[in-house]
N, C-alpha and C positions, 0 to 999 in steps of 0.2 A: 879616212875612208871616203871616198867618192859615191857620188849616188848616182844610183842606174842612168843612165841615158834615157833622156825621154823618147826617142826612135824605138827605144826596147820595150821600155813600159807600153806605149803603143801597139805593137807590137805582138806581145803577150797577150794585151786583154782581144785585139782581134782572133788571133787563135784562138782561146780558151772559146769565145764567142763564134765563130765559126762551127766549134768542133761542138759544141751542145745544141746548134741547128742541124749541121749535120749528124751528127746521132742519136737525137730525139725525131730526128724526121722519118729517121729510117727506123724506126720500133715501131713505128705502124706497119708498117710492110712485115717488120718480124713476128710479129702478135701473129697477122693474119696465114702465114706459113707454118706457125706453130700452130693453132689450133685446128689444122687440118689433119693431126696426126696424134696431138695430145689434147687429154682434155682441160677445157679452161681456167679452171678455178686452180687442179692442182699445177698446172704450170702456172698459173701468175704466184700460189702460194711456193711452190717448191726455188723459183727465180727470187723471191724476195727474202725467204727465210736463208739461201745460200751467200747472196748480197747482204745480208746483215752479219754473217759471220765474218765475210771478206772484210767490210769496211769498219766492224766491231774490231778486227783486228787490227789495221791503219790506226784509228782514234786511239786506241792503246799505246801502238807506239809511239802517237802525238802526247802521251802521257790523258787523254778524256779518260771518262770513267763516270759509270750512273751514278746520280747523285741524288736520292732518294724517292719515295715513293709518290710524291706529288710529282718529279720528273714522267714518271711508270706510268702515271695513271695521264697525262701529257700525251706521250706518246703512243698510247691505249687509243685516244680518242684521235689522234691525228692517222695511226694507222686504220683505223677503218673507217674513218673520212677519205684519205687521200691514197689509201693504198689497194685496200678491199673493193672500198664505193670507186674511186676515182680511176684505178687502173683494172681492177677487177671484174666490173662492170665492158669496162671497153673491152676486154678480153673476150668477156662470154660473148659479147655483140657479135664481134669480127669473125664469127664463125659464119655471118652473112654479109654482112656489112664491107664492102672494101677497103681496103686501109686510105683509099683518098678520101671516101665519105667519111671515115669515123676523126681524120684527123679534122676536115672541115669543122667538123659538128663539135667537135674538142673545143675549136677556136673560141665559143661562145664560154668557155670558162673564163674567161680574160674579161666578158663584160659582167658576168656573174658577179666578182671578184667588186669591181667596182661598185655596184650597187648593194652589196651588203657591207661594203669597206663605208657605204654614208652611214648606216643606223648606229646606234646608242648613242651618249654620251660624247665621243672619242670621235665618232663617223664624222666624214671628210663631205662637202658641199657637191652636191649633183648641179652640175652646168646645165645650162642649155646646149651645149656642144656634145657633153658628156650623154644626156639626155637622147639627142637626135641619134646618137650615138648606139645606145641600147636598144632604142626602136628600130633603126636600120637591119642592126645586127642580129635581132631575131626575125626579122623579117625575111633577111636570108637563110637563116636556120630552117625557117617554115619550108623558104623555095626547095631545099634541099630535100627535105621529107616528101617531098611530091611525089605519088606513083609515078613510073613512066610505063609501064604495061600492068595498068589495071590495080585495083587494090589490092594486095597481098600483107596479111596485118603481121605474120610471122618478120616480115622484114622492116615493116614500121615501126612494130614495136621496138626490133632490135635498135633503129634510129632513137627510137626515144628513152632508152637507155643510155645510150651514149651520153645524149641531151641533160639526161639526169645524172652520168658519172662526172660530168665538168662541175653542176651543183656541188656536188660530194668536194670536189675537188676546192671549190668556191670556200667552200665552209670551212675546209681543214686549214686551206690558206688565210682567210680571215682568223679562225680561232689562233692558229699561231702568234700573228701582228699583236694580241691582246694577250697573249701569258707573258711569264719573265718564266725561264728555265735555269737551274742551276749548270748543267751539265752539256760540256761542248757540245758545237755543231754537227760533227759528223758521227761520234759515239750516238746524240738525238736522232740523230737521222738512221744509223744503225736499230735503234730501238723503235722508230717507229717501222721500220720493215719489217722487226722480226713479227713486230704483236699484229700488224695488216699482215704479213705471210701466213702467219698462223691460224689465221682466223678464217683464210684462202682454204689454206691445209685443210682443216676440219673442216667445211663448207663440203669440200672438195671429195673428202673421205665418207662423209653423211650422204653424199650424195650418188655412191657405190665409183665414185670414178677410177678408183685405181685399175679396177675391170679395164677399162677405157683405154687405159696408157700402152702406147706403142713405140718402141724402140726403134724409131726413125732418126737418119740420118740429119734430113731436113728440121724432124721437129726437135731434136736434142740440140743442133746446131742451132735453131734459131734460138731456143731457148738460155742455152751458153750466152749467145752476144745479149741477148738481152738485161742479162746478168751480169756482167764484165761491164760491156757498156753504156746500156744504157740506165742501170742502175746504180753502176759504182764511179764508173770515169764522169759521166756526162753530170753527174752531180754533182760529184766533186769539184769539177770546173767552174759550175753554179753558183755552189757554195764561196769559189774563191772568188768568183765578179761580184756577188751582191755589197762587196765593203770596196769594190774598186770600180765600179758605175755608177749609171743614171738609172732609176727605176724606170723611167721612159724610154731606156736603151734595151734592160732588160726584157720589157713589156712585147719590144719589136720581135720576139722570137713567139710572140703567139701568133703570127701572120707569114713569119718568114720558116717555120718548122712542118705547118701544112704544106704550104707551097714545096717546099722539098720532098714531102713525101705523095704529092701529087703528082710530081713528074716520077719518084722510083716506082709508084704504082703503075703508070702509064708505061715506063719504057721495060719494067721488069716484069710486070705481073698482068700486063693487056689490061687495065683497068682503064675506065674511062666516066665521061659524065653527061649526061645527054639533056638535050631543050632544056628546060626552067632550070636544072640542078646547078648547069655552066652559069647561070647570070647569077644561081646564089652564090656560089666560087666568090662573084667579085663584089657583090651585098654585102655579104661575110665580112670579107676583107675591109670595105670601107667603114664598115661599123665598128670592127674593133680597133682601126685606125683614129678615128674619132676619140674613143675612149680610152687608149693607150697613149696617145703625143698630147702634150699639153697644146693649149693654143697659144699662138703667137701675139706678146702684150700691143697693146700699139703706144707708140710714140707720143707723146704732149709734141702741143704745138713750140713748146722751146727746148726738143731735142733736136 
């Protein structure tokens, strides 16, 4: 038997990679189209508990299957880290928030990610690179929070929610790196949307929203791709580069998924960024740049 062509292998992993920028870019955009018609919590819960039945059914046919209740209590705590806090959160925001601000403000989960990836035992060395890194990069988080007509704390706040759902996200992702799971990848990943959906759900229902829920075109539609893609394909994708890249490649998509939904906001939704907010765009950027690419070693003098 022959093996692939390496033009194919290439090939594939750029697709797979393209296609999780482009469809995680564009779920800010959809967030914020659906929440203007439905309410928050039960659409991110209803999108994720539907996405868990989808992709529970895939892992099945890959033969996964839960494998016991330390798996359950696993995915208990990664769904309301990364599901509830981490998407949840950005949900209720983008009811003010524009989808090019909330993906910026997302960007800082990348250096979250980093800085609690150094502590315990296990925790990996903070550079000086790494370092300049995290201060840059909140520093353009700050410039983003700036009023630009005056203080208005309803919309600040909602920024610093967001700010707080990357944490959420930080953690879920950190606590992950540190268990060992019995039970495949995408059945895990099935289980932790359905217990973060559910937790949305009930949030959602305590909170009288079914009142809420409007039978729009726009908001069912967006709510659909949200679901289809951006929680079953674009992860699925994910899931298949993390054993076939560089963590330093994968990383490149926390700077190149804002930027995409910075221009669908601008050319789709009139969204835009004004004085200080445009120079943190590119603070942002160079700080998670910093702490996402490694540095380059340098040569002894007898290479």
């Amino acid at each position: 038997m022959s093996s692939q062509p390496p033009w194919l292998a290439k090939l594939g992993l750029f697709t797979a990679f393209a296609l999780i920028c482009l469809i995680w870019g564009s779920t800010f955009m959809a967030i914020r189209i659906g929440v203007q018609d439905l309410p928050p919590a039960l659409m991110a819960g209803f999108r994720f508990l539907i996405a868990a039945g989808l992709l529970g059914l895939v892992a099945l046919a890959f033969g996964q299957r839960p494998r016991g209740r330390a798996d359950w209590l696993a995915a208990t705590i990664m769904g309301l880290l990364l599901v509830a806090a981490g998407n949840g959160l950005v949900t209720w925001a983008e009811q003010w928030v524009p989808s090019n601000q909330a993906a910026l403000l997302i960007t800082t989960g990348a250096m979250w990610i980093t800085l609690f990836g150094s502590l315990g035992p296990n925790g990996h060395r903070i550079t000086p690179r790494i370092g300049i890194g995290l201060v840059v990069g909140l520093a353009g988080a700050a410039m983003m929070l700036a009023p630009q007509n005056g203080l208005d704390l309803q919309y600040l706040w909602a920024q610093i929610v967001i700010l707080a759902s990357s944490v959420g996200w930080a953690l879920g992702t950190t606590y992950r790196r540190n268990i060992k799971v019995k039970t495949g990848p995408l059945m895990f990943a099935a289980m932790q949307m359905f217990t973060g959906g559910l937790i949305l759900t009930v949030i959602g229902l305590a909170a009288g929203e079914l009142s809420e829920w409007q039978w729009t075109a726009p908001g069912i539609g967006a709510m659909a791709y949200l679901t289809i893609f951006g929680s079953c394909i674009a992860y699925a994708f994910y899931v298949w580069l993390i054993d076939r890249t560089t963590p330093a490649r994968l990383g490149a998509t926390a700077y190149i998924v804002p930027a995409i939904a910075t221009v669908l906001g601008w050319w789709l939704l009139d969204e835009t960024l004004q004085g200080i907010q445009f120079i943190g765009v590119f603070v942002i950027i160079v700080g998670v740049i910093l702490v996402t690419t490694p540095a380059r070693r340098r040569r002894s003098a007898g290479d």
